[in-house]
TORSE-851536 format. One record per residue (C-alpha): residue in one letter; residue number from 1; x negated, y negated, z negated. Coordinates in nm, 2 decimals. Last residue first. Layout:
residues N
- residuo, num, px, py, pz
- a, NUM, X, Y, Z
...
END
This chain:
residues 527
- residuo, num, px, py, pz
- x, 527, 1.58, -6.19, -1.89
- x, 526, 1.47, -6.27, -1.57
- x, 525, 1.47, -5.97, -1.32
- x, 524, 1.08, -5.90, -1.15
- x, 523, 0.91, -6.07, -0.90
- x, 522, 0.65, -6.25, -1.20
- x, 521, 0.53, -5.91, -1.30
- x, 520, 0.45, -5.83, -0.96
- x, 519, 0.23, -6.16, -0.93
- x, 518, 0.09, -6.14, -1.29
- x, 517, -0.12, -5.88, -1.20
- x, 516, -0.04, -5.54, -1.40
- x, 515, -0.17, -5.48, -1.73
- x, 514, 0.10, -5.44, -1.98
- x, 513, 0.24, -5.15, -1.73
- x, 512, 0.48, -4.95, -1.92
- x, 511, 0.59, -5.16, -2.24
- x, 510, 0.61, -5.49, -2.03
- x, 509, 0.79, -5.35, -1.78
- x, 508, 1.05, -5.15, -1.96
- x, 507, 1.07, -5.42, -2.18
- x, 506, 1.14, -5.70, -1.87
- x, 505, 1.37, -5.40, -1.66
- x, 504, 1.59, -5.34, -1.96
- x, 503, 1.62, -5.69, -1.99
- x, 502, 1.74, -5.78, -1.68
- x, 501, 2.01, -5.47, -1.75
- x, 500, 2.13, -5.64, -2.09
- x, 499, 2.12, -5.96, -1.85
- x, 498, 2.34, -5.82, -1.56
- x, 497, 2.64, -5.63, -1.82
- x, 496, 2.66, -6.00, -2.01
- x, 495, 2.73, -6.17, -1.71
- x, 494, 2.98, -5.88, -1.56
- x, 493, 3.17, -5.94, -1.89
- x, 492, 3.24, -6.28, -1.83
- x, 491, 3.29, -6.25, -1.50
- x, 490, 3.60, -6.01, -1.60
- x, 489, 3.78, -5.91, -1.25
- x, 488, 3.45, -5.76, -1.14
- x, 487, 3.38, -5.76, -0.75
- x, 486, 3.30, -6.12, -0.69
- x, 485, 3.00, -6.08, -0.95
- x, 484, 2.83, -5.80, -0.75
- x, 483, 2.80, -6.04, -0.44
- x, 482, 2.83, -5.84, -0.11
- x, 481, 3.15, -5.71, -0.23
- x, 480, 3.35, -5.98, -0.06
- x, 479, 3.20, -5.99, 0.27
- x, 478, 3.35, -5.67, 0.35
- x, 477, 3.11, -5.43, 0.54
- x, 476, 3.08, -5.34, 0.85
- x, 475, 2.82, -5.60, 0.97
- x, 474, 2.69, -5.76, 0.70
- x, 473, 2.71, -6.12, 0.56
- x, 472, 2.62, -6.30, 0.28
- x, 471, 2.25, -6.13, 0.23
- x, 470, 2.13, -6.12, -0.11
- x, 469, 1.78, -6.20, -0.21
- x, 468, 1.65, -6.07, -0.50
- x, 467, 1.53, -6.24, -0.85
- x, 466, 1.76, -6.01, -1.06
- x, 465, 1.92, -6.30, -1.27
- x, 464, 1.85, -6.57, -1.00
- x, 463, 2.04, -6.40, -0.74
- x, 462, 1.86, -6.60, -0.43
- x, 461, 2.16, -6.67, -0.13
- x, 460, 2.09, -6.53, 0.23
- x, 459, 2.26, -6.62, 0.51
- x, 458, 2.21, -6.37, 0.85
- x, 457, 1.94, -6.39, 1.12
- x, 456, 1.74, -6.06, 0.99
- x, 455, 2.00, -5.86, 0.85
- x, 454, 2.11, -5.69, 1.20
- x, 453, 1.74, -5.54, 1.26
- x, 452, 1.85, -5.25, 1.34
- x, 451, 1.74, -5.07, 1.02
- x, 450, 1.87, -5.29, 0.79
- x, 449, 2.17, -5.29, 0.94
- x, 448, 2.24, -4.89, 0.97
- x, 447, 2.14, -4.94, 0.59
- x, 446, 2.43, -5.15, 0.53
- x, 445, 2.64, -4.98, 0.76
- x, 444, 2.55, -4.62, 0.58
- x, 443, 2.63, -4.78, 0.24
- x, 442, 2.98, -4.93, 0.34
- x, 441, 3.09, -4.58, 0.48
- x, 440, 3.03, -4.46, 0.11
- x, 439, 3.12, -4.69, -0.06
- x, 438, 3.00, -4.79, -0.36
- x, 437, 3.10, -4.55, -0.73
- x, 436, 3.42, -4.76, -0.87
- x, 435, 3.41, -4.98, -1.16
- x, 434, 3.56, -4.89, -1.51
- x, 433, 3.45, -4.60, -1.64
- x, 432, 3.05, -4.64, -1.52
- x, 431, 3.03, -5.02, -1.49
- x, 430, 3.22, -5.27, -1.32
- x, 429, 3.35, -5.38, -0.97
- x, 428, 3.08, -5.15, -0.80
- x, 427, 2.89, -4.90, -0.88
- x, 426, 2.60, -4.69, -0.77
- x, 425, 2.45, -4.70, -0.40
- x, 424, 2.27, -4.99, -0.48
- x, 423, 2.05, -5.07, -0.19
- x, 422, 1.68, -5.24, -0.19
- x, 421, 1.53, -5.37, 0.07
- x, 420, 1.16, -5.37, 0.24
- x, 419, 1.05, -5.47, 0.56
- x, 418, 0.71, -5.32, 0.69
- x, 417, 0.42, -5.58, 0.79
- x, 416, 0.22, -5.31, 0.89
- x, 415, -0.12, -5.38, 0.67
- x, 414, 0.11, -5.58, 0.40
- x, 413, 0.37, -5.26, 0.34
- x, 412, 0.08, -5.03, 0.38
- x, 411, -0.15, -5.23, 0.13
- x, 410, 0.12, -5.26, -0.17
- x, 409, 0.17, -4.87, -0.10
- x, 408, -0.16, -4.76, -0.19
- x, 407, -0.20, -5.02, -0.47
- x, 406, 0.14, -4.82, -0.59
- x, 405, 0.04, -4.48, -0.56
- x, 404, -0.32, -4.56, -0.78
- x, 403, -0.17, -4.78, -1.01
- x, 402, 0.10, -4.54, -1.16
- x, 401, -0.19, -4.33, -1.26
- x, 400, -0.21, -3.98, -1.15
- x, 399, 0.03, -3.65, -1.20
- x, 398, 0.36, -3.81, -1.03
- x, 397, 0.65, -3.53, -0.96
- x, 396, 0.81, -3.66, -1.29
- x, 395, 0.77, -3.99, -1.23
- x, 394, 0.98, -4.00, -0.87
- x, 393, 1.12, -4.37, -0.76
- x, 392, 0.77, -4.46, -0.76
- x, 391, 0.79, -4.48, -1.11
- x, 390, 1.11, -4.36, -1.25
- x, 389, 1.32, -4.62, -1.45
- x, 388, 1.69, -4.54, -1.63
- x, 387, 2.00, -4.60, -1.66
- x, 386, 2.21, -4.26, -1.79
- x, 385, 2.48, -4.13, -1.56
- x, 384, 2.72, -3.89, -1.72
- x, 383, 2.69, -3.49, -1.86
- x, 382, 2.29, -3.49, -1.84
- x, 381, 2.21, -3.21, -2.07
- x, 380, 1.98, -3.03, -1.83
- x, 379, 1.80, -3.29, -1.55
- x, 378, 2.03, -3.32, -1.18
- x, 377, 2.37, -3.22, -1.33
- x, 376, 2.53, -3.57, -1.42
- x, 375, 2.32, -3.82, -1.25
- x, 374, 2.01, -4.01, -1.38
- x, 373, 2.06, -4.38, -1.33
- x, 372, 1.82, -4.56, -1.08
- x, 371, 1.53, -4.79, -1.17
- x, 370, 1.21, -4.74, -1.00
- x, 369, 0.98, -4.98, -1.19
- x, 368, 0.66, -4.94, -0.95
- x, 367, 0.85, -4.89, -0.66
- x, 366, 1.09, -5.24, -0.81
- x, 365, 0.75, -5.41, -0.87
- x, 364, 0.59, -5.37, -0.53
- x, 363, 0.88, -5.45, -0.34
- x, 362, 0.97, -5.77, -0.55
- x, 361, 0.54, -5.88, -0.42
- x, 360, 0.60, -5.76, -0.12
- x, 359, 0.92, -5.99, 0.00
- x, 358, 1.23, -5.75, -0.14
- x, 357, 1.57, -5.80, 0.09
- x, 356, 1.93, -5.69, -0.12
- x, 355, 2.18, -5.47, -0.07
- x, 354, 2.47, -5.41, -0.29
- x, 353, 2.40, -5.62, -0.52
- x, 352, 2.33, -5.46, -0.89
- x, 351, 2.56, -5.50, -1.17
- x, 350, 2.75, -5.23, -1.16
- x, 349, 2.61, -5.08, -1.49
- x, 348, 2.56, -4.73, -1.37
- x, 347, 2.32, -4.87, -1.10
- x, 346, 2.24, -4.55, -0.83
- x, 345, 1.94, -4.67, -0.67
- x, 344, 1.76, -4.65, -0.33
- x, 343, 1.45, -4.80, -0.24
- x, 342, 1.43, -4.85, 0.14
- x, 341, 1.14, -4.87, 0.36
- x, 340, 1.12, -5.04, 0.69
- x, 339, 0.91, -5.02, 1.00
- x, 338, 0.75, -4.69, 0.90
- x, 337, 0.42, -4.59, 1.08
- x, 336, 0.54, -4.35, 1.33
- x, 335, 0.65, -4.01, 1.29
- x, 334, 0.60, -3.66, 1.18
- x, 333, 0.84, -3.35, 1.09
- x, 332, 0.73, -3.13, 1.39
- x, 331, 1.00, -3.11, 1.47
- x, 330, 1.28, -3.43, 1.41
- x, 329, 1.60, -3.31, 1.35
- x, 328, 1.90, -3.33, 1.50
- x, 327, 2.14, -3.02, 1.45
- x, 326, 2.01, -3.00, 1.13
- x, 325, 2.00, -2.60, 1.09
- x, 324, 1.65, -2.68, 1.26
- x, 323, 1.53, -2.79, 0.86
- x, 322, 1.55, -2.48, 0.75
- x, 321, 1.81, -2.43, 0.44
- x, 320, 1.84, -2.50, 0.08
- x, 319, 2.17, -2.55, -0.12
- x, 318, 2.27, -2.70, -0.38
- x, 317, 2.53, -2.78, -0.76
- x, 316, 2.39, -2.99, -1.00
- x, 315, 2.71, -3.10, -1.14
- x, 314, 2.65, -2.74, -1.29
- x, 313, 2.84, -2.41, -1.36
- x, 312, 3.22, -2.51, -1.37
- x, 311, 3.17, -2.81, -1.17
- x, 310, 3.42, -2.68, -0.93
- x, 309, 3.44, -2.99, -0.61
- x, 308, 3.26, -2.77, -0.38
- x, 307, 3.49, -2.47, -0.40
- x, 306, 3.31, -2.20, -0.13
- x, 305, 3.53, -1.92, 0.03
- x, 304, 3.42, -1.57, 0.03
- x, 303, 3.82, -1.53, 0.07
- x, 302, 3.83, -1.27, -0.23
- x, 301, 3.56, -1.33, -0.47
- x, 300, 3.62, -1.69, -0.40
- x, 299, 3.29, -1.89, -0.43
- x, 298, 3.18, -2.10, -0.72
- x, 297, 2.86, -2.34, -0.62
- x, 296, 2.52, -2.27, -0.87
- x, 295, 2.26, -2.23, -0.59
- x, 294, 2.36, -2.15, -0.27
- x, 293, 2.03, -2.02, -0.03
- x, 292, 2.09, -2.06, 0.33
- x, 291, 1.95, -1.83, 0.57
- x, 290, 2.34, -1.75, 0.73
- x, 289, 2.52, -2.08, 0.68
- x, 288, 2.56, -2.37, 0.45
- x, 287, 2.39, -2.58, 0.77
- x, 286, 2.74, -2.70, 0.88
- x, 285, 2.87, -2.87, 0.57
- x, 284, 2.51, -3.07, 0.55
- x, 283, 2.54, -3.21, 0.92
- x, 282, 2.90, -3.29, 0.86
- x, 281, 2.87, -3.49, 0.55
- x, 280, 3.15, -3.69, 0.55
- x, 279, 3.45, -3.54, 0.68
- x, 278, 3.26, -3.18, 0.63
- x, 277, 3.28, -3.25, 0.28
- x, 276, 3.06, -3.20, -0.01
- x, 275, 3.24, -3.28, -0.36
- x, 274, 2.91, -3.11, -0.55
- x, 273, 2.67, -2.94, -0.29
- x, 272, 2.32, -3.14, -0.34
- x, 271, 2.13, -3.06, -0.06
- x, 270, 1.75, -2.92, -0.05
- x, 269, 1.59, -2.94, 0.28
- x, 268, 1.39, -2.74, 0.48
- x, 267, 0.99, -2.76, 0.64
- x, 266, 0.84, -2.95, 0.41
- x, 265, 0.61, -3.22, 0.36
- x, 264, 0.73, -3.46, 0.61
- x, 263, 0.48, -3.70, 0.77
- x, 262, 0.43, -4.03, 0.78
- x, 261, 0.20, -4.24, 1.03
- x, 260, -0.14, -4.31, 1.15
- x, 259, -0.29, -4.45, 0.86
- x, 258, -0.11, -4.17, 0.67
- x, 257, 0.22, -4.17, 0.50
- x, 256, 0.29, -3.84, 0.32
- x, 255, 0.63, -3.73, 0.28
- x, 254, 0.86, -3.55, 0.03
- x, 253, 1.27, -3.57, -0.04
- x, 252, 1.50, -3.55, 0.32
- x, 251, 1.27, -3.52, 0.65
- x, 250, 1.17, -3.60, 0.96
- x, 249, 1.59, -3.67, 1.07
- x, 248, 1.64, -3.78, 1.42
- x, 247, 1.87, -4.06, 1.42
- x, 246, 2.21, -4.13, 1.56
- x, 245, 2.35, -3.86, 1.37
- x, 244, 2.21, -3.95, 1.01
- x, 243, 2.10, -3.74, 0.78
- x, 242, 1.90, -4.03, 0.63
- x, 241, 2.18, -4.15, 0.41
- x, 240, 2.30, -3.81, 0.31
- x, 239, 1.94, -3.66, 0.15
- x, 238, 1.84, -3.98, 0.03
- x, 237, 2.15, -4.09, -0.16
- x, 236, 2.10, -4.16, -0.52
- x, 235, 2.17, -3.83, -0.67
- x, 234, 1.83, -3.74, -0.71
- x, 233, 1.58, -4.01, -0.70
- x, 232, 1.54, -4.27, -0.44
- x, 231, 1.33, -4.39, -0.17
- x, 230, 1.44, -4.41, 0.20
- x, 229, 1.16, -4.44, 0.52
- x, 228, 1.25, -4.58, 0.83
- x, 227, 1.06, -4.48, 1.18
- x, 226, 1.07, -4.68, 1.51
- x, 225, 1.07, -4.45, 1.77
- x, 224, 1.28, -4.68, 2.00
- x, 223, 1.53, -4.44, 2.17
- x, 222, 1.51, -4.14, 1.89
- x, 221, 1.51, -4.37, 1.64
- x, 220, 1.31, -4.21, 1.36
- x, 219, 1.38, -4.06, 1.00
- x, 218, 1.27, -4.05, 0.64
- x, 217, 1.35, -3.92, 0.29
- x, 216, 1.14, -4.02, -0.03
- x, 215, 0.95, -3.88, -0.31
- x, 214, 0.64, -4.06, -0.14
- x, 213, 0.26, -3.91, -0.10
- x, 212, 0.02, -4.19, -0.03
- x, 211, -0.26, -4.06, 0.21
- x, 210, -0.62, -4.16, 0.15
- x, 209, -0.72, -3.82, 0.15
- x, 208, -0.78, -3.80, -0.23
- x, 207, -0.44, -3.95, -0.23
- x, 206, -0.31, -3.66, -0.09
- x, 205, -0.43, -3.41, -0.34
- x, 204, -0.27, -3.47, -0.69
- x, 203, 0.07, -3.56, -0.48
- x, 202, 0.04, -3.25, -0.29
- x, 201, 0.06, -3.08, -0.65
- x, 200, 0.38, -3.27, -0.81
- x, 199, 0.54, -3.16, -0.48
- x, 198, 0.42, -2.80, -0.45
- x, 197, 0.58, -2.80, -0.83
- x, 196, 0.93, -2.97, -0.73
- x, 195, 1.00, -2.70, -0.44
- x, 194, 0.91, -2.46, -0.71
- x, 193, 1.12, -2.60, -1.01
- x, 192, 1.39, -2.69, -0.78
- x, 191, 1.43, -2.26, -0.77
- x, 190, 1.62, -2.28, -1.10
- x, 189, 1.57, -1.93, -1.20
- x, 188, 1.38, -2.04, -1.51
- x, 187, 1.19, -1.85, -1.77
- x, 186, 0.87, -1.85, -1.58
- x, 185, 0.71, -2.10, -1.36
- x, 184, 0.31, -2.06, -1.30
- x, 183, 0.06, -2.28, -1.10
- x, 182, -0.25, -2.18, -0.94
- x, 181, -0.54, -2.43, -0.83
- x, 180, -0.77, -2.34, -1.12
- x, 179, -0.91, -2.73, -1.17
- x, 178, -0.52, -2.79, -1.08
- x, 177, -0.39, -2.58, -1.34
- x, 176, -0.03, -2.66, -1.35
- x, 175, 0.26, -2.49, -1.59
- x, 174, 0.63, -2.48, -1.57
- x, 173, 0.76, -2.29, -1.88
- x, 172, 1.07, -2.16, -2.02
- x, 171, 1.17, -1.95, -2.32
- x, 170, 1.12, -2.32, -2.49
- x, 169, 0.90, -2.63, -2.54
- x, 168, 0.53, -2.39, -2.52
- x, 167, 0.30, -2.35, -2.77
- x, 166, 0.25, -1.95, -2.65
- x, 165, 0.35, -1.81, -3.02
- x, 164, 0.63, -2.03, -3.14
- x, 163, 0.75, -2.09, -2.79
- x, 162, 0.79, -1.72, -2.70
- x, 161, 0.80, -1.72, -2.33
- x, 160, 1.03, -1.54, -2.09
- x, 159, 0.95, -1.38, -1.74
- x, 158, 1.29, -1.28, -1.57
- x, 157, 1.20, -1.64, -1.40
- x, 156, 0.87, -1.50, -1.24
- x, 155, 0.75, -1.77, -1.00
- x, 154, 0.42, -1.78, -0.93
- x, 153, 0.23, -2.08, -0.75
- x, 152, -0.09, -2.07, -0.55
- x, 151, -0.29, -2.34, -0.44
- x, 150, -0.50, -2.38, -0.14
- x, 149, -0.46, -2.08, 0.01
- x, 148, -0.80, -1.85, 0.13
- x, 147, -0.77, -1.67, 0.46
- x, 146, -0.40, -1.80, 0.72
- x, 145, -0.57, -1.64, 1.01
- x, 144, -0.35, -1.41, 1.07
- x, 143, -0.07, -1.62, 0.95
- x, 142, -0.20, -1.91, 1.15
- x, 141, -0.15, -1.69, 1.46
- x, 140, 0.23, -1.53, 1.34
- x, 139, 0.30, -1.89, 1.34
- x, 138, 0.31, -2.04, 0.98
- x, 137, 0.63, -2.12, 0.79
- x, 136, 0.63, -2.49, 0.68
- x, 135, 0.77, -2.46, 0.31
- x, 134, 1.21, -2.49, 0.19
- x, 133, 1.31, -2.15, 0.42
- x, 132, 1.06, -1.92, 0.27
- x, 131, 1.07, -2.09, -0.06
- x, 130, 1.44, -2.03, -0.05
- x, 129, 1.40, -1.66, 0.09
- x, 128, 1.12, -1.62, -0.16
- x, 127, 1.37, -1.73, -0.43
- x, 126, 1.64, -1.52, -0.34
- x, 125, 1.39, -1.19, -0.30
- x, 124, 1.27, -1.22, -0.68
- x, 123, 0.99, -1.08, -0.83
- x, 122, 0.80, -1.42, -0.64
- x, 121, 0.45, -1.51, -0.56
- x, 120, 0.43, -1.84, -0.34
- x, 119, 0.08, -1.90, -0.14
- x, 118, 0.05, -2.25, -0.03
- x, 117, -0.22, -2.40, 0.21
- x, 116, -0.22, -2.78, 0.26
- x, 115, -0.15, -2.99, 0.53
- x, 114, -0.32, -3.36, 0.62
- x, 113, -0.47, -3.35, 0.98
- x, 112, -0.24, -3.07, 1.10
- x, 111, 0.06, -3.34, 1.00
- x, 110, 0.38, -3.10, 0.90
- x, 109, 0.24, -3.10, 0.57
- x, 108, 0.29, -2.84, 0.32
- x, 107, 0.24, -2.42, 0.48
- x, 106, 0.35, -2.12, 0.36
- x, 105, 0.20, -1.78, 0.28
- x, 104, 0.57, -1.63, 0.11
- x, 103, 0.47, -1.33, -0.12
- x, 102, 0.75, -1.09, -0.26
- x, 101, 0.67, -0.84, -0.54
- x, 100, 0.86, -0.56, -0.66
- x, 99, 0.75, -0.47, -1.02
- x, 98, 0.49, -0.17, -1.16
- x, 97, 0.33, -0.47, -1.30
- x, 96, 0.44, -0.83, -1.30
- x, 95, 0.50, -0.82, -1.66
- x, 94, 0.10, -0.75, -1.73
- x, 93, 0.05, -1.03, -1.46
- x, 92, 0.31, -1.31, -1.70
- x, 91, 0.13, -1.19, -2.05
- x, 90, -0.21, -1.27, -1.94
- x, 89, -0.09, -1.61, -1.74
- x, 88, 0.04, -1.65, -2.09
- x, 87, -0.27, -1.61, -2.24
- x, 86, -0.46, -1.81, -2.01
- x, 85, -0.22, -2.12, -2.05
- x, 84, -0.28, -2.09, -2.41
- x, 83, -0.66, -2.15, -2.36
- x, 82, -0.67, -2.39, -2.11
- x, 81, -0.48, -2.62, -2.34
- x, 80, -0.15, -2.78, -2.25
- x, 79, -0.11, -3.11, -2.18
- x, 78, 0.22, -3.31, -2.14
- x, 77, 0.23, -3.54, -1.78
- x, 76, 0.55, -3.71, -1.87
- x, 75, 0.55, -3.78, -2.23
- x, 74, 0.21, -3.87, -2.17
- x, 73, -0.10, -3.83, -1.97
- x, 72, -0.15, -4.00, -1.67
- x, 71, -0.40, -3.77, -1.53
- x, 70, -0.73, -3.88, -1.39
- x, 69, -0.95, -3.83, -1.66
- x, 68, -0.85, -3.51, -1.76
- x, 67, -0.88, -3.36, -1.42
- x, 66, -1.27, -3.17, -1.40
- x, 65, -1.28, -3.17, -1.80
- x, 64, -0.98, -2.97, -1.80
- x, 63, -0.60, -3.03, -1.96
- x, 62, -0.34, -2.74, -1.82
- x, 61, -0.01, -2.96, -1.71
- x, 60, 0.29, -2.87, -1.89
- x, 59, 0.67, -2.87, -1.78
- x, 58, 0.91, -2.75, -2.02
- x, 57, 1.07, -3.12, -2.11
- x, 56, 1.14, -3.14, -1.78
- x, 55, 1.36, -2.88, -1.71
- x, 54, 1.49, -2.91, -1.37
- x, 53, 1.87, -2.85, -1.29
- x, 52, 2.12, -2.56, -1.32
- x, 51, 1.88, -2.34, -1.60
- x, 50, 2.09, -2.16, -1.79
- x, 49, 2.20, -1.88, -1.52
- x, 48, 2.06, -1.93, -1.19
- x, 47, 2.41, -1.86, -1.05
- x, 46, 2.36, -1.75, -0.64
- x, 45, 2.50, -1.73, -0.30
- x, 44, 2.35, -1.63, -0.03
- x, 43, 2.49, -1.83, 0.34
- x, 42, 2.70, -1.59, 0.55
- x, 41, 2.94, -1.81, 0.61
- x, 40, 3.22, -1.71, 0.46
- x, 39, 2.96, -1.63, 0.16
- x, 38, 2.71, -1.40, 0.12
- x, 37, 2.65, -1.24, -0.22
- x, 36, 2.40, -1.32, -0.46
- x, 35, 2.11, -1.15, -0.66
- x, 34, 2.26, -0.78, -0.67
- x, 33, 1.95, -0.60, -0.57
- x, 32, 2.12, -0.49, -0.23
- x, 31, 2.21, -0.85, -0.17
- x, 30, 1.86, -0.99, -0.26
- x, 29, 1.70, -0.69, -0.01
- x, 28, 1.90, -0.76, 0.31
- x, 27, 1.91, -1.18, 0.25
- x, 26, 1.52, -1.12, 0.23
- x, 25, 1.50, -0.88, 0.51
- x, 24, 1.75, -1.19, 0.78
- x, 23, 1.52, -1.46, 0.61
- x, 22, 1.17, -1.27, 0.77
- x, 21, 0.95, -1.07, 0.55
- x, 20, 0.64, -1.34, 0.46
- x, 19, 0.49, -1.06, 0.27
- x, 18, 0.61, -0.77, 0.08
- x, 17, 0.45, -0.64, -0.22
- x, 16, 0.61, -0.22, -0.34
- x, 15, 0.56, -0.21, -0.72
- x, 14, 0.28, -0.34, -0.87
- x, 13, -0.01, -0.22, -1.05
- x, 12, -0.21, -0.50, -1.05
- x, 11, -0.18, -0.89, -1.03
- x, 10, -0.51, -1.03, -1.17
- x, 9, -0.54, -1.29, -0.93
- x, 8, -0.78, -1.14, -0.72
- x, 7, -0.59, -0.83, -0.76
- x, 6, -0.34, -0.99, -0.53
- x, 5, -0.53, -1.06, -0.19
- x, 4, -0.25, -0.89, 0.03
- x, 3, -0.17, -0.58, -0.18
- x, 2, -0.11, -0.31, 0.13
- x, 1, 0.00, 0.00, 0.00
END
């Protein structure tokens, strides 16, 4: 029996090792194992059990000479010593043994110039199949001469830790070396926690390449070429807003953007499910087929049918697929050099504008902030949307300084003259309870503006509180939700909501980056 490299890693004794088996042998094996079932569709569907969403309070990062001076350590970035991670990684091979074992040989970074090697060990077939259909999959050529990977992850959720004896948070544990280059998840069937994991590594390597990695979506005008990339964390939009049918989609969560251009990390996408509709969301609706993975969404154990509006299991209900199953997108996942960028963010206070432009100096401090509000679903015990600030719109996939990704990005936006704009795609008319979530079909024309180059000519006015400015006018959308303010029916109320939020952003500011130049500090809200 073949073993593909395994013992080098300490894996013995194992049951039968498959490698890169195709989606239609996975789908075969996870259904004869009793993983999922196939829906309507023919799309797997499967309950990850406890874990519905990413744990972050689980995820460690092993502290080495070689790295510990370039991690941003803290509650983030938690260290865990060398020593404890071995013993694990001890306990985690000796529970591989005499075990089926599934290897996916993937590839991150559709740009030749820029990818990475990743070798994915799995005991289960869903997972592979997700990983599988999530990573770059190499020609039957660069499989044969796919040699030495550049980091290798294991993923062993029947695996359990014992937190009082392995110093871990809980029965779960997502764990980095990147002096070692391997990475272990155990505990958790969420398979977020792997997509997430090649992320948090190419985001360690990139910059050493001079290539700023972006939790972001992006796609191209297939007429003009021009490129437009959208930040934003879970839940605020990515994935829909650049799915978009008169563009070519590159890609929906993690990019690089070289001097020569951006470049989608993956080779799938990973959809949040909950309320989807074809109406809306036709290009998602139509890639739940037969290579999809379902996490978490409650299916009719008669009809095979799919409920998309049952929250019984999760908020955080998904599915991942191959990026072809998008009618149009781009492959190879590469474009130009962006022409505008987008921060997205889901305000729970309703306080936001809608849209508003960023010069470079507001663009630089609202990456570097990253407000947002995390959704219900998308972390484990969020129930309703809490505010909060991610830096770079993505701090938990972010091992380095804050500075490092952010100088990076300053430059690009300067170097290329790229337009920046923010969009609330939270609420409007109040907060949470009270207002109503934006839109829809007024978010799309807003960034279908943006990106034409429809906002250019129109008013602006300055919103003093959040120091943005506000265009007065937009195609497709009512002129009088353009100012936050119009839309409550207490002013009163909407005055005090917008300076507890300016505040937020001052003391979140001051207390995360006391150092930063006066000029970013000086773009932010007034308190």
């Amino acid at each position: 029996m073949r073993t593909y490299g395994l013992e080098k890693l300490g894996i013995i004794n194992t049951g039968k090792v498959h490698r890169n088996l195709s989606s239609t042998e996975l789908v075969e094996i996870a259904v004869s194992k009793g993983e999922g079932k196939l829906s309507k569709t023919g799309a797997l569907v499967v309950t990850t059990g406890k874990y519905t969403g990413r744990s972050p309070e689980d995820k460690f990062i092993v502290d080495t000479p070689g790295i510990h001076d370039s991690i941003a350590w803290g509650k983030v970035n938690r260290p865990i010593e060398k020593e404890k991670f071995n013993a694990i990684y001890g306990k985690l091979i000796s529970y591989l043994q005499n075990r089926e074992i599934f290897i996916f040989d993937g590839l991150a970074g559709a740009d030749p110039v820029c990818r990475k090697k990743f070798r994915i060990i799995n005991e289960l077939a869903s997972q592979n199949l997700f990983i599988h259909q999530l990573l770059i999959r190499p020609t039957a050529e660069e499989l044969a001469n796919y040699h030495t990977q550049d980091f290798t992850i294991i993923a062993a959720p029947g695996f359990k830790c014992n937190p009082k004896i392995d110093g871990t948070h809980s029965e779960a544990a997502i764990i980095l070396d990147y002096e070692a280059k391997i990475g272990i998840i155990c505990g958790s069937q969420y398979s977020g926690e792997i997509k997430k994991s090649v992320f948090c590594v190419m985001n360690y390597l990139m910059p050493k390449q001079d290539v700023l990695p972006m939790h972001c979506s992006a796609n191209i005008d297939p007429v003009t070429g021009k490129t437009a990339i959208f930040f934003g964390l879970s839940g605020t939009g990515k994935t829909t807003l650049s799915t978009d049918p008169n563009r070519k989609l590159i890609g929906d969560d993690e990019h690089g953007w070289s001097n020569h251009g951006i470049f989608n990390f993956e080779g799938g996408c990973y959809a949040k499910c909950i309320d989807l509709k074809e109406k809306y969301e036709p290009e998602i609706f139509h890639a739940i087929k037969f290579g999809s993975l379902v996490e978490n969404v409650i299916m009719d154990s008669n009809t095979r049918e799919l409920d998309f509006k049952d929250r019984t299991l999760t908020e955080n209900t998904r599915v991942g697929y191959p990026i072809n199953y998008i009618d149009n997108a781009q492959i190879p996942g590469v474009g130009g050099i962006p022409s505008v960028v987008i921060f997205l963010t889901a305000d729970a206070f309703g306080v936001l504008p809608p849209i508003s432009r960023l010069d470079q100096n507001a663009a630089m401090y609202h990456f570097i902030t990253g407000f947002t509000s995390k959704l219900a679903g998308t972390e484990r015990g969020v129930t309703e949307p809490q505010p909060t600030f991610s830096t770079c719109f993505g701090e938990p996939f972010m091992p380095l300084d804050p500075s490092v990704y952010a100088k990076m990005l300053g430059e690009k936006i300067e170097r290329y003259n790229t337009k920046v704009y923010l969009i609330n795609t939270g609420w409007s008319g109040g907060p949470y309870g009270i207002g109503k979530r934006m839109n829809l079909k007024y978010t799309r024309a807003m960034v279908t503006a943006a990106l034409n180059g429809e906002l250019d000519s129109v008013e602006y006015i300055h919103d003093e509180t959040f120091n943005v400015d506000v265009p007065q006018s937009c195609p497709g959308v009512p002129s009088e939700i353009m100012n936050p303010a119009d839309t409550w029916d207490n002013k009163e109320a909407y005055d005090v909501y917008a300076k507890k939020l300016a505040k937020m952003f001052k003391e979140n500011f001051e207390n995360k980056y006391p150092n930063m130049p006066e000029n970013i500090v000086n773009a932010g809200p007034k308190a």
